[in-house]
C-alpha positions as CSV (number, residue, x, y, z in Angstrom):
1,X,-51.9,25.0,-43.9
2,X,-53.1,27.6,-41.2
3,X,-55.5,29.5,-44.2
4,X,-56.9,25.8,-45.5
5,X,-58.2,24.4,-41.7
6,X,-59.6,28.1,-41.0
7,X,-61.5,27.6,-44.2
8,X,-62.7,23.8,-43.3
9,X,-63.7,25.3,-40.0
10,X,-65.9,28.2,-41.2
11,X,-67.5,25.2,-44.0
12,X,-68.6,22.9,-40.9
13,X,-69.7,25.9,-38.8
14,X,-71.7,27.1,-42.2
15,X,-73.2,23.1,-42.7
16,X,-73.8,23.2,-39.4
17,X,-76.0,26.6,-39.0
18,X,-77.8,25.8,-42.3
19,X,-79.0,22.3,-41.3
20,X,-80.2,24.0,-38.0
21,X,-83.8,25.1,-39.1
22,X,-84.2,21.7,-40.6
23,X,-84.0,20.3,-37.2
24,X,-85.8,22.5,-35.3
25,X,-89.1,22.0,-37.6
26,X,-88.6,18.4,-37.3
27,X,-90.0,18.5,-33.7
28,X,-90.0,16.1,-30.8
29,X,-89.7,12.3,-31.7
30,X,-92.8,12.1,-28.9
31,X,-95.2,13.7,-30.8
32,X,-94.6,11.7,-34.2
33,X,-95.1,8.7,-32.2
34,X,-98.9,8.9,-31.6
35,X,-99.0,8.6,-27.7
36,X,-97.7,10.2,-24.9
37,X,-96.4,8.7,-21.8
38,X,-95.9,10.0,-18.1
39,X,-94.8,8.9,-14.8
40,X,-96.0,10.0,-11.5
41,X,-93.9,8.1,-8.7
42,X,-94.4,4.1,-9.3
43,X,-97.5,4.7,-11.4
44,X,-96.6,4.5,-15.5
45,X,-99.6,6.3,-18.0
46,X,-99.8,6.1,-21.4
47,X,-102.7,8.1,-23.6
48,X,-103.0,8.0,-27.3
49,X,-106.2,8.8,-29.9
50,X,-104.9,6.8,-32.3
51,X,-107.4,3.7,-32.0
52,X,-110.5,2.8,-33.3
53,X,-112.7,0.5,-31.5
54,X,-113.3,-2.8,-33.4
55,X,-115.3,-5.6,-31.6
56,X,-115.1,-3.6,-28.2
57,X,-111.9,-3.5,-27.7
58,X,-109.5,-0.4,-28.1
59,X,-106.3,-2.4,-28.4
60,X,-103.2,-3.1,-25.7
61,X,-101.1,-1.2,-24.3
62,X,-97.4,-3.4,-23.2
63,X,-94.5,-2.1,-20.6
64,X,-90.7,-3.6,-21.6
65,X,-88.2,-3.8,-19.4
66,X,-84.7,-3.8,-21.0
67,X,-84.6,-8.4,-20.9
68,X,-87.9,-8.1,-22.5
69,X,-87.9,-7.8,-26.6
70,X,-91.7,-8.1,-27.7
71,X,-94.8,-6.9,-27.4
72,X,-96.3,-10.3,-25.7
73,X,-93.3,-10.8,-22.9
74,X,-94.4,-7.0,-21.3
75,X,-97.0,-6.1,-18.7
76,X,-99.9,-5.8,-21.0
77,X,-103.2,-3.7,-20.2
78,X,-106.3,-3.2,-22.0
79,X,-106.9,0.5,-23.5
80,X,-110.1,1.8,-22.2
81,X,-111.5,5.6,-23.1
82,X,-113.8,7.0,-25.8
83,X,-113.3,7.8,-29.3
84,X,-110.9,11.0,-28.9
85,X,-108.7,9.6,-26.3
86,X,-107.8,6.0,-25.0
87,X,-105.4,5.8,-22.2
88,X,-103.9,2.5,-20.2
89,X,-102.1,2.5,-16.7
90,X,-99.6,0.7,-14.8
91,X,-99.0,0.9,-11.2
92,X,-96.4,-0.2,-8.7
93,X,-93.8,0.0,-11.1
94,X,-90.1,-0.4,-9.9
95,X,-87.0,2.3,-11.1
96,X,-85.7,1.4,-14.2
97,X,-85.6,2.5,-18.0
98,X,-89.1,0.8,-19.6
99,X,-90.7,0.9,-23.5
100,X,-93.9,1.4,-23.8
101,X,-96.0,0.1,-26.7
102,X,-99.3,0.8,-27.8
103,X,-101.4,-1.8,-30.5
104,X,-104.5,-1.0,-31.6
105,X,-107.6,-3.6,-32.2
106,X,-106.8,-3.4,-36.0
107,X,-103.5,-4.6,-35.6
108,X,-101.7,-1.1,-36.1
109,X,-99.1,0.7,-34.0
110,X,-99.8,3.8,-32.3
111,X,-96.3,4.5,-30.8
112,X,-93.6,3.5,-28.9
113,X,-91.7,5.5,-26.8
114,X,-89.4,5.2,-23.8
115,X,-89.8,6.5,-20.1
116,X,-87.5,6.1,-16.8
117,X,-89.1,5.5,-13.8
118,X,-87.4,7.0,-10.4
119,X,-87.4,6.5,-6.8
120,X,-90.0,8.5,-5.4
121,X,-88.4,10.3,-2.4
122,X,-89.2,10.5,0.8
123,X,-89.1,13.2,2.9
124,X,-89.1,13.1,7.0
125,X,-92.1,14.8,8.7
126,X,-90.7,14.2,12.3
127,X,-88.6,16.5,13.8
128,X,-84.7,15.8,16.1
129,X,-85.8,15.0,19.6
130,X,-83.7,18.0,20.9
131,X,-84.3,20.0,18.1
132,X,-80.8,21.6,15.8
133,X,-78.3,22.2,18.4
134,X,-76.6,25.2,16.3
135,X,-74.2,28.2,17.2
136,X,-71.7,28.2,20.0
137,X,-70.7,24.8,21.5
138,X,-71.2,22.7,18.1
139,X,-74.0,21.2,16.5
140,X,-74.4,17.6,17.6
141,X,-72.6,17.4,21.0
142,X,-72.9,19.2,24.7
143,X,-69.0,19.9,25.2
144,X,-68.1,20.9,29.0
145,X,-66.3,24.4,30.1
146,X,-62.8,22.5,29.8
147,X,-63.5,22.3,26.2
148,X,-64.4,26.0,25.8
149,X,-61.3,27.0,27.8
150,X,-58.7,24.4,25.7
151,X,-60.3,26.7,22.5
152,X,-60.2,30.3,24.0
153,X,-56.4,29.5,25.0
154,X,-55.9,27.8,21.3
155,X,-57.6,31.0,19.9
156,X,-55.7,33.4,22.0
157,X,-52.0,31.5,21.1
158,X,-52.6,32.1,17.5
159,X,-53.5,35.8,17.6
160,X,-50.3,35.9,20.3
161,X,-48.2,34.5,17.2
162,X,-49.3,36.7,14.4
163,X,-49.1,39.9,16.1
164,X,-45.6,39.1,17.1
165,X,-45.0,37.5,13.6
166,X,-46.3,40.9,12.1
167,X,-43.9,42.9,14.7
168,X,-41.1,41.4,13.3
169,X,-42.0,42.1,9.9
170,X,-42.4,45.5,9.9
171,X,-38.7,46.1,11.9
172,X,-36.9,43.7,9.3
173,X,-38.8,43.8,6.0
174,X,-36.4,42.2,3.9
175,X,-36.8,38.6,6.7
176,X,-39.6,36.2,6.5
């Protein structure tokens, strides 16, 4: 039994190695479909060379949210560009997972390809009225001389405690 799932093992782990160089020629899914799409912040891009301009028009470009299943129910935009590169733009686009689709004048499919969209984030310029109130006395809080007594004493008990604790130790070592 042992002998017949070490050989099943080594066969997968063989399959799996030899199927490996297949996959990594394959490539990137991206780069079969014919465009390439980017985010920056709220602002979604698409740009593809797959087009041919046929009546002056390069073809439409469409952003799908996940409700929306066609080509006709997404934010649609005119390609514009030259022959070698035609490129379409969407802006003040909220977070969420969207499909882009591209659909040249002659009726063909460049690509389609997803992209998320995040929250940009936003950073604070201004700095803390009073500044970071670090090291001793605490970092958000003025505490009063009673306070910094109450911890000396606190402080001073414990190191009290285990020196005596440690005293004990040594004259009875076999006593916790």
């Amino acid at each position: 039994m042992r002998k017949s799932l070490l050989f099943l093992r080594s066969g997968l782990t063989v399959a799996a190695a030899s199927a490996l160089p297949f996959t990594l020629a394959a490539g990137p899914a991206a780069a079969v479909s014919g465009i390439s799409v980017s985010t920056t912040g709220s602002t979604v891009s698409v740009t593809t060379s797959a087009c041919t301009n046929v009546n002056g028009s390069w073809g439409t470009a469409s952003l799908l949210n996940s409700r929306q299943a066609n080509f006709a129910q997404g934010r649609q935009v005119s390609l514009s560009g030259t022959a070698a590169l035609q490129s379409a733009a969407w802006s003040g686009v909220s977070p969420g997972t969207y499909t882009v689709i591209v659909v040249c004048s002659n009726g063909s499919t460049a690509g389609t390809q997803s992209v998320i969209v995040t929250a940009p984030r936003v950073s604070a310029t201004a700095s803390p009225s009073r500044g970071v109130m670090g090291g001793m006395g605490g970092g958000s809080k003025d505490y009063g001389t009673l306070t910094f007594v109450a911890g000396g004493a606190l402080v001073g008990t414990g190191v009290l405690a285990t020196a005596a604790w440690v005293m004990r130790r040594r004259s009875k070592p076999y006593r916790l």
